[in-house]
N, C-alpha and C positions, 0 to 999 in steps of 0.2 A: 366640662366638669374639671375643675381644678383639682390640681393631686394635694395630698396630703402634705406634701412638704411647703408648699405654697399655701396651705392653710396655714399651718403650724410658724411660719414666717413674721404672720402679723403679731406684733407685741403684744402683750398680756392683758397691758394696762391701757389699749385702744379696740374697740369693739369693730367688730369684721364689716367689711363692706356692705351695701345691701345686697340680698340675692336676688336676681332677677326671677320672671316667674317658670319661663324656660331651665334655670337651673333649677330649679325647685323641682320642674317637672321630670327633668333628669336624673334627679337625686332618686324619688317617689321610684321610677321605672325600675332603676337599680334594685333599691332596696326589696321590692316587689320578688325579685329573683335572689335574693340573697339573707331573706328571712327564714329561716328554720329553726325548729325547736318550740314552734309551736308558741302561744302569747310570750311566757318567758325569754324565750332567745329572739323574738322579735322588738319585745320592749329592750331587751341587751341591746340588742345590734341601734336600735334606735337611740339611746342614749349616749354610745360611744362616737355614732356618726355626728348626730346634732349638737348634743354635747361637748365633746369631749372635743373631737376632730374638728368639723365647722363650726364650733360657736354660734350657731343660730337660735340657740334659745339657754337661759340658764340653768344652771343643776335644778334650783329650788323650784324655778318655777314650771320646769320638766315633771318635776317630784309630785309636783300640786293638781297639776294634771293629769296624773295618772291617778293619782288618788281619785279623783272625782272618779273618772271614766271605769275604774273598776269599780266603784259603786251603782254604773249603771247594766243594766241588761244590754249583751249581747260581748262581743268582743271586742274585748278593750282595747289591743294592741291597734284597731283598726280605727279603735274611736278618737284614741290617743294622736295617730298621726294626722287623720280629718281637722281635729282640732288642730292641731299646727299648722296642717296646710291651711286652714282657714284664717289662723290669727297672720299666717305670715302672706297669705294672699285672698282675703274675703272669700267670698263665697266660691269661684271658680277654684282655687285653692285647694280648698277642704272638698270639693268633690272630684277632681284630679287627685290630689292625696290617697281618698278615699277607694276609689276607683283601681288605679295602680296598684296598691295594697295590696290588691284580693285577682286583679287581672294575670299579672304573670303565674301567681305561683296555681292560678284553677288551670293556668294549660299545662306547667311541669305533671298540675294533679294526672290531670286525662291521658296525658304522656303515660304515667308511673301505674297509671291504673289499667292502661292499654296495656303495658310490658307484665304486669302480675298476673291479669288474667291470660294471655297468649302464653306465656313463658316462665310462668310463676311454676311451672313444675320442674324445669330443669333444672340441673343441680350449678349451674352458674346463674342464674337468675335468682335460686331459689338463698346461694350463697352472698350473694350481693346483698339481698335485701336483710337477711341475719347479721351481714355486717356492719350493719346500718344501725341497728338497733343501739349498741352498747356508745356509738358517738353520739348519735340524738341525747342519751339519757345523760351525756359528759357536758355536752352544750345544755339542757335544762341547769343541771347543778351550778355550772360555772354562771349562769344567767342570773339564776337566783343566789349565789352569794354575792356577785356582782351589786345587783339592786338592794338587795336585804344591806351589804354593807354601808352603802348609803344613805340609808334611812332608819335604822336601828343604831344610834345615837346613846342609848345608856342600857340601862339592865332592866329600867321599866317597860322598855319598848321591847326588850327580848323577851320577858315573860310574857307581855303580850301576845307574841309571835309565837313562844311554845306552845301557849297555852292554847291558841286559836288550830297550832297543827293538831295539837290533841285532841283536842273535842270535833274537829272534822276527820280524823284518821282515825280512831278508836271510839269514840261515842256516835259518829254517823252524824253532826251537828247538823242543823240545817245553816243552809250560809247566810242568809239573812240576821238569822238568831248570833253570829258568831260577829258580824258586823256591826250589831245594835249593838251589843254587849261591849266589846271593845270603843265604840263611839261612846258607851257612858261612863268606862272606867277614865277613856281621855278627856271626856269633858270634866269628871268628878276632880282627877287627878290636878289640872289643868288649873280649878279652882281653887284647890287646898292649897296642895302644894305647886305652885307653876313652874318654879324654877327646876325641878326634876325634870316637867313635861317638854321644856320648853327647849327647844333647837335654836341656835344660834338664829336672829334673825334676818341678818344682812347677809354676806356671804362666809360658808362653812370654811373650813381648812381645804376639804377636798376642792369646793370650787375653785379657790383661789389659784389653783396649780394650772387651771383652763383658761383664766382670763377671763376681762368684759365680754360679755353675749351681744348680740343685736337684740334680742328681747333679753334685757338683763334682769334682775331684781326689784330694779328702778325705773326701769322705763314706761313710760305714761301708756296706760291703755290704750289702744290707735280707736279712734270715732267709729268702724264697723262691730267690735265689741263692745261698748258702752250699751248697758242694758236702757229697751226702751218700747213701754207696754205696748205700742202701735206695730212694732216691728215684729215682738214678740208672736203676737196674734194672727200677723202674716204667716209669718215662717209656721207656726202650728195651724195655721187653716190650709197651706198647701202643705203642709206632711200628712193632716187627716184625708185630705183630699188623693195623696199617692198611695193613701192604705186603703182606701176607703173602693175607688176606682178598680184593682184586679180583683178585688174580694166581689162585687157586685157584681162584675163579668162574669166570674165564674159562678156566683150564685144562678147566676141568668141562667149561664150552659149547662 
């Protein structure tokens, strides 16, 4: 794994070597162990490492992908890396990505959950873990101004965002309803007036400070993600098939 200073070396205006898939796998391990704070300090830590540090993917198209995957069920941060591991090594990729993601940090879990319940009463254990609290909640904030400043771009896009924390913090929203709703003010907004809605759309001011990506703004979509009905059908007849196969076992038992 190359240090940071060895990243930061390669010129601006030349995009980084390719990454082999052992680094990639190294990266994934890492990062598995140094995720905290929960989706936000993991999409942070994710965006500073791929981003910012290795240039392996660009701001926007980082951006774009998050967006989707918190649009889908389950956990995004997890969904989000999958998908990179995948576009930047097909399919073994995106399930090493995936996999690592959630591997290290289930044994620190069993670790943390062993040491609460044997020792969660004493007054150093019990002090450890209260001191823990107030940096977790430092790492959220910092995660989410981190990301928020990224992508709230004008004062349309902030009322956006107040507006959606209000109606899920004080009106109890449902989050569906809070996501349709802001999808039709952007898509209304989008048509009136575009130029309000519309972000920069080659590269931002912030990108520019990171350099070319290996997956940059421009660069052609590789042959394994080009959408393609036969393939489609595969991949969702063995996923119904992986859903499908423990649920029937257990209906059986």
């Amino acid at each position: 794994m190359t240090s940071t200073s060895a990243r930061n070396s390669i010129p601006p205006d030349a995009p980084p070597h390719s990454v082999s898939f052992w680094q990639a796998v190294g990266f994934w391990f890492r990062l598995g162990f140094i995720s905290f704070g929960g989706p936000a300090g993991q999409i942070s830590v994710m965006h500073q490492e791929l981003v910012e540090n290795r240039r392996w993917i660009s701001e926007r198209r980082f951006l774009h992908a998050l967006n989707y995957c918190m649009l889908l069920p389950g956990p995004e941060a997890q969904q989000l890396a999958t998908y990179i591991g995948w576009l930047l090594h097909k399919t073994k990729g995106g399930i090493v990505a995936g996999v690592l993601f959630v591997l290290p940090s289930l044994l620190l879990l069993i670790a943390l959950s062993w040491m609460y319940i044997t020792l969660g009463n004493t007054p150093l254990v019990a002090g450890l873990f209260y001191g823990i609290k107030p940096s977790v909640m430092v790492i959220v904030l910092q995660a989410a101004h981190r990301i928020g400043s990224r992508t709230l771009k004008n004062n349309w896009l902030w009322a956006i965002a107040a507006g959606s924390f209000l109606a899920i913090f004080f009106f109890n929203a449902p989050f569906p309803v809070i996501v349709a709703t802001a999808a039709l003010i952007g898509y209304a907004g989008g048509r009136i007036t575009p130029h309000t809605f519309k972000i920069n759309g080659g590269h931002s001011e912030t990108d520019k400070t990171f350099g070319l990506a290996l997956i940059d703004d421009h660069t052609p979509t590789p042959a394994h993600a080009k959408f393609a009905w036969n393939r489609a059908m595969q991949i969702a007849s063995i996923g119904a098939m992986l859903w499908a196969l423990p649920i029937g076992l257990l209906t059986i038992a």
